[in-house]
N, C-alpha and C positions, 0 to 999 in steps of 0.2 A: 501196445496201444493200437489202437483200429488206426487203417490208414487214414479215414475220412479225419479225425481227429489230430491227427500230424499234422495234417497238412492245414488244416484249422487253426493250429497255434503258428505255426509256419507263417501265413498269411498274418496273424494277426502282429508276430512277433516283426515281418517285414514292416507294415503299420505304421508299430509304435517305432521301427529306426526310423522310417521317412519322417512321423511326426515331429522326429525328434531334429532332423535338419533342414528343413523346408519353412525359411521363412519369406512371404515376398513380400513384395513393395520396396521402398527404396529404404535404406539404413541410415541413421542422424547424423551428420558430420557437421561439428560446432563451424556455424557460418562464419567466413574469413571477415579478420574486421574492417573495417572502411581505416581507407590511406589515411586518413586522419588521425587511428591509432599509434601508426607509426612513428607522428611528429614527435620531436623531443618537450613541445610544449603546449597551448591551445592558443596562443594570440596570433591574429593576421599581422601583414606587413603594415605596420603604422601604428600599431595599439598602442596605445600609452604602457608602460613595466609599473607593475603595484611592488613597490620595493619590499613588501611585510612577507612579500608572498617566494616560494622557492619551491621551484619543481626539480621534483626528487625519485629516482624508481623505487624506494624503500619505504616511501611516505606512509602513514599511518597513522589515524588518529582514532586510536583502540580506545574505548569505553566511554563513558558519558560525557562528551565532548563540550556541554555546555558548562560545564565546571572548570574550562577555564575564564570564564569570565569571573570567578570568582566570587559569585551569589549564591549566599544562602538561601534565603527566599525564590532565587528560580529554581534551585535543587530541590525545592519544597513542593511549589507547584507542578515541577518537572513530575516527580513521585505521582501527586494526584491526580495527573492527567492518566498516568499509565495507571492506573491503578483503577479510576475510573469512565475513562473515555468509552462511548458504544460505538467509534466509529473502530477500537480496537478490538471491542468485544464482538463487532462484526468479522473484522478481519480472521479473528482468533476463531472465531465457529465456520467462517466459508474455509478458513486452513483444514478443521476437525472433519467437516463434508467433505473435502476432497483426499482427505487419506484414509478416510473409512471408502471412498470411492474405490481408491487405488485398489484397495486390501479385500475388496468386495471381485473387483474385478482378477484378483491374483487367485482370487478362491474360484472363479469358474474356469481355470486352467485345470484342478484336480477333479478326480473322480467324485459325482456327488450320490450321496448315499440317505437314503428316507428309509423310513421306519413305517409301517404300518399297523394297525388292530382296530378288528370290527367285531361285532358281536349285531348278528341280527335276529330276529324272531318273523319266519316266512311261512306261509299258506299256499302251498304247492295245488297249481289246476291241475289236474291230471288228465283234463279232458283236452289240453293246451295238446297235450305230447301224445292223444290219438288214443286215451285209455277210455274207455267206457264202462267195463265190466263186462260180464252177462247175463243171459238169463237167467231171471231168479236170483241174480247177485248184483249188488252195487257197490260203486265204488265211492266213500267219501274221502274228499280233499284232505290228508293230513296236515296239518301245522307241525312247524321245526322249529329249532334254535341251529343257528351257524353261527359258529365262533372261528375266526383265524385271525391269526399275528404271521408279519412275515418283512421283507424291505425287501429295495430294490438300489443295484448299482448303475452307475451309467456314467461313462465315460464317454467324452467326444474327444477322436484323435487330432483334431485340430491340424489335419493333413498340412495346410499351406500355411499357417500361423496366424489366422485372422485372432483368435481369443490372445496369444501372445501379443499381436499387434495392439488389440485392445488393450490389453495390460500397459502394454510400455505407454501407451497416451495417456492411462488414465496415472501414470506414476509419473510422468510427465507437468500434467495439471496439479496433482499435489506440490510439487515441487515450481510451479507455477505461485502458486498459492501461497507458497510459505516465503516465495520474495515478494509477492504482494504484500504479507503481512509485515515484513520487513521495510516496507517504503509505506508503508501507514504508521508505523514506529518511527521513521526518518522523520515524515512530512508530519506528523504530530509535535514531535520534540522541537523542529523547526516554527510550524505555528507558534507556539509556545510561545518558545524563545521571541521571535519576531515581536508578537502581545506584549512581552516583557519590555522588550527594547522600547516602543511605541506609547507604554505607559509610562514608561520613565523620560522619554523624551517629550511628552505632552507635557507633563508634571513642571521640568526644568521650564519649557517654552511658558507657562504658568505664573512660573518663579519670575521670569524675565521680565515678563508683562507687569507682574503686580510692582518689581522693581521701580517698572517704566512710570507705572502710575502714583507711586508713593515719588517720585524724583516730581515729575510733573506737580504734585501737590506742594512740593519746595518752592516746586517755579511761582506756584499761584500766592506762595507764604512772598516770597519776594516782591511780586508787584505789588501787593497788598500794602507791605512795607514801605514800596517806592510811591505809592500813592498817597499815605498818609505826612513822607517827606515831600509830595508836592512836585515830586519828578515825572512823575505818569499821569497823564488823564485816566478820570473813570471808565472809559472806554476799553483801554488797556486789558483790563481783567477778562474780559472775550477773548481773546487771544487765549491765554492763560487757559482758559477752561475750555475752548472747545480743542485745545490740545490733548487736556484732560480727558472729554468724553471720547474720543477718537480711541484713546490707550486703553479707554475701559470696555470699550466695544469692542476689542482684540478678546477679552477672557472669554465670556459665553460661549464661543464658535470651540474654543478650546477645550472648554471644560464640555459640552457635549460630545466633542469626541475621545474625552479622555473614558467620560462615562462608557460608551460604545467600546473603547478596547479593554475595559476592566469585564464587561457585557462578552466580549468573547473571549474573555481567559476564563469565564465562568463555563462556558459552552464547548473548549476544548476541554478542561478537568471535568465534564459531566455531571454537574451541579444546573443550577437555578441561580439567574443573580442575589434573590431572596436568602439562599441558604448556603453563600458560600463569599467570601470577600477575597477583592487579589489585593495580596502587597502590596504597599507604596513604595515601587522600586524607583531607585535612585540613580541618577548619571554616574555620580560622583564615584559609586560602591561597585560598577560596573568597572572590571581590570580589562585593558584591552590588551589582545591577548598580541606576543611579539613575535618574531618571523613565525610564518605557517606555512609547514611541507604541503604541497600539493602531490596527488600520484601522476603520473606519465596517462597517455589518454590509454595508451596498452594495457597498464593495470587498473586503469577507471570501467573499463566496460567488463572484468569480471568482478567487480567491487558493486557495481553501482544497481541497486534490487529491480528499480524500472527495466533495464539494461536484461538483466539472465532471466528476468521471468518472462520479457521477449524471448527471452531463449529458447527456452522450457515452452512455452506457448508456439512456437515454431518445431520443436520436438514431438509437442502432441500431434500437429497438424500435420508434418513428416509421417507421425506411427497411425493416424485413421488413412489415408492412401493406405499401407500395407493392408486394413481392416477392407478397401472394402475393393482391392485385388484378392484376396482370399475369399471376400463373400461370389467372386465368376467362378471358382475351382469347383470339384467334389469333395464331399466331405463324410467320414464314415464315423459314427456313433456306435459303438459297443455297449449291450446293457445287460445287466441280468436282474432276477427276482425268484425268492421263493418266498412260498406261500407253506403255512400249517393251519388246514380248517379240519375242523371236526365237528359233530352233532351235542358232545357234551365238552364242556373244560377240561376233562381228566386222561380225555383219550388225543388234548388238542397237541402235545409234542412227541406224541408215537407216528416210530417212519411210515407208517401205513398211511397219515395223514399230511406226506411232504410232498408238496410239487414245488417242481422248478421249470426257468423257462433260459434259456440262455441267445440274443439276439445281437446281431450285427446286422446293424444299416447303412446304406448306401444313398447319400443326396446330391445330385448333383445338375446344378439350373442349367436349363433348356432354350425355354425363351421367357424372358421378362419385359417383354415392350421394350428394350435399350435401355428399364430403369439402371442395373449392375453399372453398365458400362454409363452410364451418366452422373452415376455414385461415385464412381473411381475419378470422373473428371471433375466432378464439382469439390472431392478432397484433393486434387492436385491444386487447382485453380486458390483456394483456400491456404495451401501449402505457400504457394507461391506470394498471396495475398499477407500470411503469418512473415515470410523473408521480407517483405516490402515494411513493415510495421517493424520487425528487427532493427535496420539498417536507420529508418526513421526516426527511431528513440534512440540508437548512438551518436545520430549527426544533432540530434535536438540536445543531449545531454554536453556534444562538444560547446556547442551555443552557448547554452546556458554558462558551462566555465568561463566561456571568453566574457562572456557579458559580466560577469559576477568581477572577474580580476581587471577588467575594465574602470566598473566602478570602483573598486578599488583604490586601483591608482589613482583616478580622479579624484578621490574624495580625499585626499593626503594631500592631495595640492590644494582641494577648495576650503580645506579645513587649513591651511598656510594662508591663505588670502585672505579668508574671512577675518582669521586673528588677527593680524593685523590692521585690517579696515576698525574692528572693534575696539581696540589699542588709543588707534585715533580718534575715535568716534568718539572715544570714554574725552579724552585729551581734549577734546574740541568743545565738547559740552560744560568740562569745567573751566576750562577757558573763559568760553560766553560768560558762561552765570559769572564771575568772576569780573571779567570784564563791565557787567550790565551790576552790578553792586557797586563797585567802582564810577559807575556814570561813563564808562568807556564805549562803551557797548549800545546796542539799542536789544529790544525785546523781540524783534524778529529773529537777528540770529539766535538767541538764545531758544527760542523754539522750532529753528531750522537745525540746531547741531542737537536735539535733544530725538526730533525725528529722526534723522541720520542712526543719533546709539538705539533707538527702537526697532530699527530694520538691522542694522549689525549682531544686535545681540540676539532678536530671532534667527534670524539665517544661522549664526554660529552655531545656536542651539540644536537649530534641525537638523544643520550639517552630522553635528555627533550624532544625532540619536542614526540618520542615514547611515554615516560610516559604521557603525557597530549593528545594523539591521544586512547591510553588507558583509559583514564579516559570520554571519550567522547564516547568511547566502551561502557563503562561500562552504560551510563544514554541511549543508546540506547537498547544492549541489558536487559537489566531493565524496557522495554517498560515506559521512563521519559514521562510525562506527557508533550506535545508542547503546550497544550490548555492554554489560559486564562480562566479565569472564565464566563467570557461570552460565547465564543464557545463552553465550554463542556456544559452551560445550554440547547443549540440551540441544 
């Protein structure tokens, strides 16, 4: 082998070891978590203890978590939400962009290789190239056919790792992306659920109301009664009835917002109110679910998909700094190409018609106005920007816990008070009426203990639909697990 040639591969073979160890910029090291991880719980000093609740390091609440409520009808809607939701079928194609991204970007790491074939038909000046003829002779311009096939390779040694760097960011953001997709699944099912809770707690509060007002029409049948025995004035029946319209001016306010959350359980499953009905879901059919492991805040922040696609998002932002410390370096380009042209097709893959060209280039920036070096600081600045945004969705996720088993606990307690105010209320109402048949009584209290059980037995009713809107809090922010077993394998 010619020496020039040794020493050709030599160099190049030097090259491709440097390219193969030379990465810069800094390397991803999973950000330590805030002290907050470490606690053995999420409550401050003073929180109220939600007694349903137990924090556990082994907590888990693996596959479709709203099945323990025990509805079939939200198992139903649950389905046709995922099934047809666009805010999922968004999530599901910016996932499929950003791994076709990755995989785009892992392909400009290898050598790329093109094909070539032209076929032309040329009219050669000869006068271009200094021919004239002579005397007594001329020359005319011949017309050709040129035919050649041939490719070319090209490899960039990627000296300091800028396309590697590229790589890891852009596998990075898929991986970004596919916990987004994950916490658009979370926060769907959650939606959901919520709608469900909300229509069924509208419903009961419904139920209450029309109670209030069918009792109220007892009361009007009473004075009616005591009027005709000559115990009440005419007057009396005022009373009676504008107790009446008071209770019935409670429905309307309710049934239009019952409308509005049957309106958005139509809007999360991907329908039209027109062309799709939610269940009439039920308080009564809704199982409320019994102690609930919570995880440690330690294994909440690699649980929880807002949480690691901070992550992943701070990974990216880590691997463009190494991109664009590599864009100040040199950087050398290896390529080759042959060519097979010929005058006719038959003579186009004989060696007489083979060229080749074999190149090694050399780039390396000089001066750019301080653009390089202003690239490198606006991806640190960014980097650092990406750790600030980390740190801020694990302290908002600790939040969120505390606030969710907060209510909680409160709502155990407010749901213990109310019953019992409602207990009495019921007790006191039939009391009066009781009383005011008897002639014991007057028709005021009996419309003052009748008010009393129309506020008792609302509040109770919100109470529950609150406490079970709470508890559907709690398995969201807990990042519950929406997968079956087969989708987390996939």
């Amino acid at each position: 082998m010619p020496p020039l040639n040794r020493k050709l591969l030599g160099a190049c073979a030097s090259a491709l070891a440097l390219a193969a160890c030379t990465t810069v910029g800094p390397n991803f090291k999973t950000p330590e978590a805030p002290k907050g991880a470490a606690a053995a719980g999420y409550a401050m000093a003073g929180d109220p203890i939600a007694e349903a609740v137990r924090i556990a390091p082994d907590a888990r609440i693996a596959g479709p978590w709203w099945k323990s409520f025990g509805s079939p009808e939200l198992d139903r809607v649950m389905d046709e939400a995922f099934a047809g939701s666009p805010t999922l079928a968004e999530a599901n194609a910016t996932l499929e962009r950003a791994r076709q991204q990755a995989a785009a970007a892992r392909g400009a790491e290898l050598p790329q290789v093109d094909l070539n074939a032209l076929a032309q038909r040329e009219r050669i000046n000869l006068q271009a190239f200094g021919f004239k003829g002579f005397p007594g002779l001329s020359l005319s311009n011949p017309t050709i056919n040129l035919y050649s096939v041939g490719g070319t390779v090209g490899y960039d040694l990627d000296l300091f790792g800028g396309k590697r760097r590229a790589s890891e960011a852009a596998g990075a953001r898929a991986e970004q992306a596919a916990r987004q997709a994950d916490a658009a699944y979370l926060t769907l099912s959650g939606n959901v659920a919520l709608q469900a809770m909300r229509v069924a707690s509208l419903r009961s509060q419904i139920a209450a109301v029309q109670q209030v007002v069918a009792d109220d029409r007892k009361l009007l049948d009473m004075i009616h009664a005591a009027q005709r025995a000559g115990s009440e004035a005419p007057s009396a029946t005022s009373g009676g009835e504008t107790q009446l319209g008071e209770d019935e001016a409670l429905l309307p306010p309710l049934e239009r917002d019952l409308a509005a959350a049957r309106h958005q359980l139509a809007l999360l499953v991907g329908k039209s109110p027109a062309e799709w009905a939610a269940p009439d879901f039920d308080m009564a059919r809704f199982a409320q679910p019994g102690v609930m492991p919570v995880s440690l805040p330690s294994e909440l922040i690699r649980r929880r998909p807002d949480i690691t696609a901070a992550e992943a998002e701070l990974h990216a932002a880590t691997a463009d700094v190494g991109v664009a410390v590599a864009a100040q370096y040199p950087d050398i380009r290896l390529s080759a190409n042959i060519t097979q042209s010929a005058l006719t097709p038959e003579k186009l893959f004989n060696y007489s018609a083979t060229g080749w060209q074999l190149l090694a280039g050399v780039a390396a920036p000089v001066f750019h106005g301080g653009t390089l070096k202003a690239n490198r600081k606006e991806a640190e600045a960014e980097a650092r920007a990406a750790l600030a945004r980390y740190q801020a969705t694990v302290i908002r996720a600790f939040v969120q816990v505390s606030d969710v088993l907060a209510a909680l606990a409160t709502d155990q307690e407010e749901m213990a008070s109310l019953m019992r105010a409602q207990t009495a209320a019921e007790a006191n109402a039939r009391d009066s009426q009781t009383a005011y048949r008897l002639g014991g009584g007057t028709l005021l209290q009996v419309i003052d203990a009748q008010r009393q059980l129309t506020r008792a037995r609302q509040a109770t009713v919100q109470a529950q639909g609150q406490q079970l809107s709470d508890v559907v809090q709690l398995y969201t922010v807990t990042a519950a697990d929406w997968r079956t077993a087969q989708t987390a394998a996939r």
